[in-house]
N, C-alpha and C positions, 0 to 999 in steps of 0.2 A: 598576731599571727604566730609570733616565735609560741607562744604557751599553747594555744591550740595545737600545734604540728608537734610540743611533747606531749600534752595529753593523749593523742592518738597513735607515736611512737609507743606511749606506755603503756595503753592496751593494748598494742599488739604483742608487746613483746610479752605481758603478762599471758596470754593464749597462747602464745608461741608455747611458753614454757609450762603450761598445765598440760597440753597435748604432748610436748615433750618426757614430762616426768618420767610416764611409766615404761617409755624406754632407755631412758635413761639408766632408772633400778635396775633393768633387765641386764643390761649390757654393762654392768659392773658389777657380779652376784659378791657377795660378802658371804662365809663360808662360817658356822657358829654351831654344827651339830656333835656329836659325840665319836670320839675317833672310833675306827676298826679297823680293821685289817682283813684281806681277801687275796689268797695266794692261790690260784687256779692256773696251770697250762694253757686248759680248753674248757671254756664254760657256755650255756646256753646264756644267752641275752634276756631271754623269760627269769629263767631260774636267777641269773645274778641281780635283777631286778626284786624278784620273792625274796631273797637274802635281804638286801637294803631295806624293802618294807618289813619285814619280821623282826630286822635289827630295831629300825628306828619307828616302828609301831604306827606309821602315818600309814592313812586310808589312800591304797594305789589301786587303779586301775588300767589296766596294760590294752592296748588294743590287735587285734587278731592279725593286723598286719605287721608287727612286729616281728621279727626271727634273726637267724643268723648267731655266732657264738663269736666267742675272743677269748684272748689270753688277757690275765689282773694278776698282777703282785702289788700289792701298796701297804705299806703297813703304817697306822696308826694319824689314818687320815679322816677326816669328817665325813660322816657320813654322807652330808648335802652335796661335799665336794665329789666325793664318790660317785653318786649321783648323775651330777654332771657329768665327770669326765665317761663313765658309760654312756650316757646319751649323745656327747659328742664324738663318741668312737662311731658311734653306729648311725649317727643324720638322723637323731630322733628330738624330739621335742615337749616339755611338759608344758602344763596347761591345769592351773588350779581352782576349782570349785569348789567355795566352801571350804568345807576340811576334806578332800576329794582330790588327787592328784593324779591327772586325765595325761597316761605316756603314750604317744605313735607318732609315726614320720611326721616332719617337718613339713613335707608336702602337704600331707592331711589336715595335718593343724591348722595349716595356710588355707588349703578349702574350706575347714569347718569356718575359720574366723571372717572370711570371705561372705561365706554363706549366711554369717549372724548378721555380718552389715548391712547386706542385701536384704535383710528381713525387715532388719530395722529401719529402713531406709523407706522400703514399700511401707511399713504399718506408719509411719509419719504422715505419709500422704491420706489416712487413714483415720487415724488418732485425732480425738478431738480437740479444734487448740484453747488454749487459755489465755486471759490479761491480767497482769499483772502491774501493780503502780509501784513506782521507785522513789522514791523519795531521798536526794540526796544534800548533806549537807556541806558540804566542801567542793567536789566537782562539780563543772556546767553540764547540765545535762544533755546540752545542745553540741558538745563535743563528742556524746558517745553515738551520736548515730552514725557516723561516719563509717567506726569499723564495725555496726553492729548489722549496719544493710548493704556497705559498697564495700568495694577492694581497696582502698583507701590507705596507704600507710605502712609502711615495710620494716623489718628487723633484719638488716644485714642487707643481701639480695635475697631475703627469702619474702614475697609478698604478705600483706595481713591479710586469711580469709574470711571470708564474710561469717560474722559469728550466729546469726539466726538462720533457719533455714527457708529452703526456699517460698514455703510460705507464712512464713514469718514477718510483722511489718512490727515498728515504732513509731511514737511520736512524742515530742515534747512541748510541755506547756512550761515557758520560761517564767510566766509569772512565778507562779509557785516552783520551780527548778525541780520539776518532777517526770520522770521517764515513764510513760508508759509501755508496756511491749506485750506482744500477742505472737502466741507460739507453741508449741508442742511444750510438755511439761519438763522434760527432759533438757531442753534449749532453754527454759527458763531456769532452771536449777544453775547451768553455768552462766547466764548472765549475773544473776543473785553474786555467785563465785566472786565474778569480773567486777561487780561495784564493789563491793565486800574489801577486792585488795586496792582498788583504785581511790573508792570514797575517802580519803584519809586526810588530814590535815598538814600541811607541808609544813618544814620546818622554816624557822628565820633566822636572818642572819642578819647582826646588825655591825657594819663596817664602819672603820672610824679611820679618817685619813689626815695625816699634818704632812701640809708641803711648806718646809722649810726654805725660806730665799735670802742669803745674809749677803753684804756688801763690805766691802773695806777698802778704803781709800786714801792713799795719803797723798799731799804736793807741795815741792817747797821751790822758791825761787828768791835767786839774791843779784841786785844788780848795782850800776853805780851811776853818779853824775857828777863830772868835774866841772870847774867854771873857774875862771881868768878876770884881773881885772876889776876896776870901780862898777860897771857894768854887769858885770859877772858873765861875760860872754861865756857858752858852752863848749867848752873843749870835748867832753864825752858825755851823750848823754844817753846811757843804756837803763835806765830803774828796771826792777823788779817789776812783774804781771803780777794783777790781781788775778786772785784764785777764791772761785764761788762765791763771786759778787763783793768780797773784801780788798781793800788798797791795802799796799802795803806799807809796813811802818816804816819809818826814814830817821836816819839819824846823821846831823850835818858837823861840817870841823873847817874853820878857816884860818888860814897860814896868811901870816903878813911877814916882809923884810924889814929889816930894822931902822931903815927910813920909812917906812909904811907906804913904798911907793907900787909894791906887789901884792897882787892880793892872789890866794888860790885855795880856792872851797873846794870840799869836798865833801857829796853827799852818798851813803849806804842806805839802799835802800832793802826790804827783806822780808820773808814772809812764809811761814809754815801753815797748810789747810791739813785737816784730819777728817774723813765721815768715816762714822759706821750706821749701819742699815742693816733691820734684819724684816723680814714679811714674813708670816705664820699665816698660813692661811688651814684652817680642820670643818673639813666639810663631813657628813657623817651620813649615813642613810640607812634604811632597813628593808630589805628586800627576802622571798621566797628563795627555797632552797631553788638553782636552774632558772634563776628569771631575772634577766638583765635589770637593771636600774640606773639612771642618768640623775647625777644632778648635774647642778651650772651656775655659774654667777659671774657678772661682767658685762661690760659696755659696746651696743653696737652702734658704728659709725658710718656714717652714710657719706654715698660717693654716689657719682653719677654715671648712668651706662645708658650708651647711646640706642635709641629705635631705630627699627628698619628705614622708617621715614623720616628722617634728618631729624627728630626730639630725642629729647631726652631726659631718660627717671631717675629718681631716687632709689637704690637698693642701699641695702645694709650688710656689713662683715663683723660676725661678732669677733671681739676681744676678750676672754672670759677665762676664768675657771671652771675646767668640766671635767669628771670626773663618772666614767662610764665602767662596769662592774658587775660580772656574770658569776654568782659563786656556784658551787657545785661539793655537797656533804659527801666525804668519802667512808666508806665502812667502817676503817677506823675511828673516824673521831675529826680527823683534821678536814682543811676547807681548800680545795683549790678553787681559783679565782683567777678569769680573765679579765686583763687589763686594760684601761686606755685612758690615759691621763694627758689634759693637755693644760697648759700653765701660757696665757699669752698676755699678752700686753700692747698699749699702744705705744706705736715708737714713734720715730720722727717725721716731721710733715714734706711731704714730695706734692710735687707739682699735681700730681694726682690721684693725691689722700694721701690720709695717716696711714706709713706703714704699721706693720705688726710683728711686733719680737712673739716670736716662738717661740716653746721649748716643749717636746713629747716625750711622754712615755708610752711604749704597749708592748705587754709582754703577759706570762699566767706565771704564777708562783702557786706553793702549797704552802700553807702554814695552819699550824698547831690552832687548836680551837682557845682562844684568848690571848694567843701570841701575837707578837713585832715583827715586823719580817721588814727590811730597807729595800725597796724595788726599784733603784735607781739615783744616780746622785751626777751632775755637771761642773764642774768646777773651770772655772777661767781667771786665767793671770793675765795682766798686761803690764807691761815696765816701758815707759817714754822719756827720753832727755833730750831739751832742746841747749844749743847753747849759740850766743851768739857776741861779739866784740869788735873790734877793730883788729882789723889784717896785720900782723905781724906782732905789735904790742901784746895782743891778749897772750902770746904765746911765751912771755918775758918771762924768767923763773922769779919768782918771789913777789912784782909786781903785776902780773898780769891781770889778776882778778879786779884790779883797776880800769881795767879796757875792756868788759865787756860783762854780760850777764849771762848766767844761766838757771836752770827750771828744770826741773824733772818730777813725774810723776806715776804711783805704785798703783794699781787697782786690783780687788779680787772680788770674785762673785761666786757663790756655790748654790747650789740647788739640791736640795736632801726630800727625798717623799717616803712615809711611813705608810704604812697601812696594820692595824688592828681590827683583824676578822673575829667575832663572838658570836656563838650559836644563840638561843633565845629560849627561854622556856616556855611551851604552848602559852600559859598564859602572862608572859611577861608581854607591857606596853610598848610601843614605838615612844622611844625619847623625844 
């Protein structure tokens, strides 16, 4: 639906702008003729007209409603401009045929150009119409009836008008992707126009993404155990935690008196863990200039959601990598590009399923046509110390570390996502 609703934004807007054109030129004249000069008080409006044609050798014909005089001082100005500014001293208007340039009121010109419409408009109902076959290679054919028979489709708030007239029909044969259309000759000449700028082949884009996910972790923990005695009864026993499924190493020392009637061990226990972790994930894809594309990869897990009537089904939540991605070719050269990245994961088990670590991106950047651009990065610290001993001994200056153990632990995580946008050359392949 999204590619249909541009294709038929694109004809309108290409119509918009062919009926536009030629007032466009009008209403921004560009002035390129030969200077002169014309320094009159009081001049007839005929005569300073005969002056400007005798000057500048163009075929003028003035109409008999024309009159009236003015005062001109201008020295060493364009003829064309000249021109003009007479015509708009006096609410006069030209009007060019051929090599023929037809001067009188504005009004008149309004009725004469009224008048030709009206003519034209009855000899259509008149005119015999013609079929004509389209054959197109890149557009669906079955997009262009839209603006070519209904009102279908807007530029701005200005609606799309119907581009055939009123008895004017199409149809399309999708096998072959071929338009046929029937119509006054005139109406087929700008439909021809309208495939002409439409039929074209879009360009590609092929995107290339690395989401970076690194880890670092460190943990260390030291603790003790003392013992008394033939027995070795425990006077403190705090060890060292194992840390990611390793015990910790133990190193033992026992004290006798010199009658060997005391005994007093003593064990250190201790132990340093390190991870690092890094996930690269580069998903890639190749899409049209303005046409969304989704990839995705990841696991869905199913949970249970209860029916109306006391059962209950199976749905699924995906956990995935998706990566969604609308580019759009700018005049320059460069690509912007709508974004939406999601990066999840399964996380830990609750009473009712696996949760789901998140992490989103959505945002539109522009970047250079073969360039890096970074469109997001998450970064998380965490710092933990546990300590724990015996009330009052642990806190002993120089012995305390005898009464009690501690642990602490460093963690960090970052999340970096790249993206490299690359135009495509008509015939280059999808990788």
């Amino acid at each position: 639906m999204r590619g249909r609703a541009w294709w038929v934004g694109m004809m309108a807007w290409v119509w918009v702008m062919l009926a536009q054109a030629q007032t466009t030129q009008q209403s921004s004249p560009v002035f390129s003729g030969e200077p002169m000069s014309m320094n009159f008080p009081k001049i007839e409006v005929r005569t300073a007209l005969q002056l400007i044609a005798d000057f500048s050798g163009v075929n003028m014909v003035v109409s008999d409603s024309v009159s009236g005089s003015l005062s001109l001082r201008l020295n060493q100005v364009p003829w064309d401009q000249v021109l003009h500014t007479v015509l708009q001293a006096r609410g006069l208007g030209q009007e060019k045929s051929g090599g023929v340039l037809w001067i009188a009121p504005q009004t008149e010109l309004a009725i004469r150009e009224k008048t030709g419409l009206e003519n034209r408009i009855s000899l259509q109902t008149l005119e015999v119409l013609q079929t004509r076959a389209f054959a197109l290679n890149y557009a669906k054919a079955q997009d262009l009836l839209a603006p070519l028979l209904n009102n279908q489709g807007a530029v701005g708030n200005t609606p799309a008008p119907r581009l055939l007239s009123a008895r004017g029909s199409a149809l399309v044969d999708v096998r072959t992707n071929q338009l046929f259309v029937t119509d006054v000759a005139d109406k087929l000449t700008q439909v021809a126009l309208l495939i002409e700028r439409i039929d074209i082949p879009q360009q590609q884009v092929l995107i290339e993404a690395r989401i970076v996910e690194a880890s670092d972790s460190f943990a260390s923990s030291l603790g003790v155990r003392l013992g008394r005695g033939d027995n070795n009864a425990p006077l403190v026993q705090l060890p060292a935690l194992g840390l990611q499924g390793q015990n910790a190493a133990t190193l033992g020392l026992t004290l006798f008196d010199a009658a060997k009637t005391l005994r007093l061990s003593v064990e250190l226990s201790a132990l340093e863990a390190e991870g690092l972790g890094r996930v690269v994930a580069s998903p890639r894809l190749v899409t049209a200039d303005q046409a969304k594309a989704v990839i995705e990869q990841g696991t869905e897990l199913p949970y249970q959601v209860a029916a109306g009537n006391g059962a209950t089904s199976i749905a699924f939540r995906k956990a995935n990598l998706r990566l969604e991605v609308t580019p759009r070719i700018t005049p320059e050269g460069s690509i912007t590009m709508d974004l939406d990245v999601h990066k999840d994961s399964v996380g830990q088990s609750t009473p009712a399923g696996f949760a789901i670590d998140t992490k989103h991106v959505s945002t539109q950047v522009r970047v250079d046509d073969g360039g890096t651009v970074m469109i997001g990065g998450i970064y998380e610290t965490s710092d933990s110390q546990n300590l724990a001993g015996v009330p009052g001994l642990r806190d002993l200056p120089g012995v305390g570390w005898l009464f009690g153990n501690r642990s602490s632990k460093r963690s960090k995580q970052e999340l970096l996502i790249f993206l490299s946008p690359k135009m495509l050359s008509q015939r280059a392949l999808a990788p």
